[in-house]
LUMRO-697487 format. One line per field, with one value per residue (C-alpha): residue in three letters; residue number from 1; x, y, z. Coordinates in Angstrom, 1 decimal, m for minus. Example, Ala and Ser with C-alpha at 12.3 -4.5 7.8 and 13.67 -1.06 7.14 Angstrom:
BEGIN
type (ALA|SER)
seq (1|2)
X (12.3|13.7)
Y (m4.5|m1.1)
Z (7.8|7.1)
END
This chain:
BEGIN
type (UNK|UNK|UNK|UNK|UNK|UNK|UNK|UNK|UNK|UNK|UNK|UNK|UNK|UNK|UNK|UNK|UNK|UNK|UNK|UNK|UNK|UNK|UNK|UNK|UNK|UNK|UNK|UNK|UNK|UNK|UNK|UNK|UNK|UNK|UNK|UNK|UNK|UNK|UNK|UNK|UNK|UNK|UNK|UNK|UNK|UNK|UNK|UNK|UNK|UNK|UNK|UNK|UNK|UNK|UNK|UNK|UNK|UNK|UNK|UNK|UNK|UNK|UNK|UNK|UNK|UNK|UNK|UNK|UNK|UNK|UNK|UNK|UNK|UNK|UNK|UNK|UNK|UNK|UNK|UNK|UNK|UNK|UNK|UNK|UNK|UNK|UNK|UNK|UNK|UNK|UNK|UNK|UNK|UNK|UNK|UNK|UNK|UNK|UNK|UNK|UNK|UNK|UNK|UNK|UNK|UNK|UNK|UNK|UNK|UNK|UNK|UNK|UNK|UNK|UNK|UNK|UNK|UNK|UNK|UNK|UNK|UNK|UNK|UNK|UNK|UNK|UNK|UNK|UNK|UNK|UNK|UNK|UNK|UNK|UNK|UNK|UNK|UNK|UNK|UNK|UNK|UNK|UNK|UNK|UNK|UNK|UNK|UNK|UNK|UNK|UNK|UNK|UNK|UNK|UNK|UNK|UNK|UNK|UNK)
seq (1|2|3|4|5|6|7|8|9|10|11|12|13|14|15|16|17|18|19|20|21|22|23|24|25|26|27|28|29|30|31|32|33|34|35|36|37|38|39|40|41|42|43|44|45|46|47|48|49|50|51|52|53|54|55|56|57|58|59|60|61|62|63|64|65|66|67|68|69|70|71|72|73|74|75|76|77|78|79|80|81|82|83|84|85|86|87|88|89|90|91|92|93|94|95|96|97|98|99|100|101|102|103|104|105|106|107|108|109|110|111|112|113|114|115|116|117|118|119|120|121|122|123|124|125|126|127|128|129|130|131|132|133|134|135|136|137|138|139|140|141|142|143|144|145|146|147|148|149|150|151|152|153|154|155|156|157|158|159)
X (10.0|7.9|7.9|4.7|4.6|2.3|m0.5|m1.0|m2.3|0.5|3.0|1.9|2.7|5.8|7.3|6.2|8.6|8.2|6.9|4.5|2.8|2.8|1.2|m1.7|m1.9|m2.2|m4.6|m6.8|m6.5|m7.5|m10.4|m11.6|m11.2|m13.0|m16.2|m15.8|m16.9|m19.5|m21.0|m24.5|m21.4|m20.4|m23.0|m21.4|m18.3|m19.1|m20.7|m17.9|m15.3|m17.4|m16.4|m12.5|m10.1|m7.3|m3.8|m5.0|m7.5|m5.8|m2.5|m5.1|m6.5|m3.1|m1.7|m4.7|m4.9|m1.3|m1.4|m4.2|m3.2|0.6|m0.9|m2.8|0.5|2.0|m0.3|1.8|5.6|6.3|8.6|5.5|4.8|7.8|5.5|2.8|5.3|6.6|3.9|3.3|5.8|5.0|1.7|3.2|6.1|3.8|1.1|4.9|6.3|3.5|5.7|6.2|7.7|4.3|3.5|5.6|4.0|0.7|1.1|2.7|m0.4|m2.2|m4.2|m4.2|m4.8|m8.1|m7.3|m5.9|m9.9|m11.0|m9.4|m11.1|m14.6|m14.2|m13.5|m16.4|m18.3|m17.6|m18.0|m21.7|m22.3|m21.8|m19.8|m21.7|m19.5|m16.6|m17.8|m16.7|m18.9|m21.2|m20.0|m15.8|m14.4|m13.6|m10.2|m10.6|m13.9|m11.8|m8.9|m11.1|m12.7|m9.4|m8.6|m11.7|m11.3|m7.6|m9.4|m11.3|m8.7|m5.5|m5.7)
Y (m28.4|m25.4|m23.9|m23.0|m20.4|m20.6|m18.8|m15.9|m17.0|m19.8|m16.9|m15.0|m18.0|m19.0|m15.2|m15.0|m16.0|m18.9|m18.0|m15.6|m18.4|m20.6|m18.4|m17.4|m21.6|m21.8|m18.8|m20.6|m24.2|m22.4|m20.7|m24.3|m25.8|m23.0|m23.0|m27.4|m26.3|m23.9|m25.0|m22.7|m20.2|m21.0|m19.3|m16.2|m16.5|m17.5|m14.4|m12.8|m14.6|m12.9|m9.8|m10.3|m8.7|m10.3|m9.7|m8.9|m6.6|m4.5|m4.4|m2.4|m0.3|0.8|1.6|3.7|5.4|6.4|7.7|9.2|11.3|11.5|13.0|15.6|16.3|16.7|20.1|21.7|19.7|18.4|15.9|14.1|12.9|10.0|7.8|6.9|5.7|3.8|2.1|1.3|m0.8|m2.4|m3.8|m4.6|m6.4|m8.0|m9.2|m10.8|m12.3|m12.5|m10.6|m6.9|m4.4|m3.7|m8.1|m8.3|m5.9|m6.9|m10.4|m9.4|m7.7|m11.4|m10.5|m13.9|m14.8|m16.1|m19.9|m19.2|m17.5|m20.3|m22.8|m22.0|m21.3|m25.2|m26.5|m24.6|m25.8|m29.3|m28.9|m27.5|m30.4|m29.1|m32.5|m35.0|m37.4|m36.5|m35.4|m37.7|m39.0|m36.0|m37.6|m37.3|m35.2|m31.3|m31.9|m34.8|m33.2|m30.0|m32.2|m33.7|m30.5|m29.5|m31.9|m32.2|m28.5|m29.4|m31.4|m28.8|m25.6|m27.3|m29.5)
Z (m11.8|m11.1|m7.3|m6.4|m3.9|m0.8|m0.3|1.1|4.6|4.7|3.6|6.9|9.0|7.3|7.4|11.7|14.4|15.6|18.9|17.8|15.7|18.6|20.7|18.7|18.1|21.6|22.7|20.0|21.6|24.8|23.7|22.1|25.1|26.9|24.5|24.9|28.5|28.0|24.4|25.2|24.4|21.1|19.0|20.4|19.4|15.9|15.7|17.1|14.6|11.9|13.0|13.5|11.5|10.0|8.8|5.4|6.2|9.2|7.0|4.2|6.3|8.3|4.4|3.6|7.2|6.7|2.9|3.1|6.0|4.5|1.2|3.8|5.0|1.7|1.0|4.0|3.5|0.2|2.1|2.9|m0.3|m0.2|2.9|0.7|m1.9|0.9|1.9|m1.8|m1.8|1.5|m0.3|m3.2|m0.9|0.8|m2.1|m3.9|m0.2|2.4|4.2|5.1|8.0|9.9|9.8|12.8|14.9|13.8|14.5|17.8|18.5|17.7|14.7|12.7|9.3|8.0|7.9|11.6|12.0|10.4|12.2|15.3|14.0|12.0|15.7|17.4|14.7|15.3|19.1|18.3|16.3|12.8|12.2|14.1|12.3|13.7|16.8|19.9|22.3|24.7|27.8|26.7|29.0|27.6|26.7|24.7|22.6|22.3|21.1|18.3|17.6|16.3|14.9|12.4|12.2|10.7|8.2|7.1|7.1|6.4|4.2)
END
């Protein structure tokens, strides 16, 4: 039987503590329940979710901060030369695992994958009325419409 290895996004999630993953689960449930409150919000924050970065995209951009100003360094002390090596392998690590030495900190620091992006955006969606099928009824109190936001958002993101 061939093992088919997870994705990249479920790679992330599977290589985070525990806690960490919970936390960011929760800080989104939060914010759903917030824009359920105030839904003359929620365009906003779409807009905003198109503009977050996530794991994939600040772990590029950290590699080619640091090589490019390690191969700067490397005109001055040859030494230099070994980090962008180094963080070579990181990507490369990474791309084969879904898991490298800077994921921790950047997951401490709360950046989330895109299916953990997309997972609130689905719900905000469905809260606008995107999913009218799906939606509960206007007069359910917050909790509950946030609730089956998520819910219908799971549908969509992880499937």
């Amino acid at each position: 039987m061939i093992d088919i290895a997870p994705n990249t996004e479920e790679r992330v999630s599977l290589n985070t503590a525990e806690q960490i993953n919970e936390r960011i689960h929760r800080e989104t449930e939060a914010r759903v329940l917030y824009y359920a409150q105030r839904p003359e919000e929620i365009d906003s924050r779409l807009a905003e979710l198109d503009e977050e970065w996530d794991v994939e995209r600040v772990l590029e951009t950290n590699a080619g901060i640091v090589s490019l100003f390690a191969l700067g360094m490397a005109t001055f002390r040859r030494r230099w030369i070994v980090l962008p090596a180094v963080v070579a392998g990181f990507l490369v690590q990474h791309a084969i695992q879904g898991w490298c030495p800077p994921i921790p900190i950047i997951r401490r620091l709360g950046i989330r994958t895109t299916k953990e992006i997309n997972h609130e955006r689905f719900a905000l969606k469905t809260l606008r009325g995107d999913f009218r099928d799906m939606m509960p009824e206007p007069q359910a109190d917050p909790q509950s419409r946030a609730g089956k936001a998520l819910q219908a958002a799971e549908l969509y993101v992880w499937p």
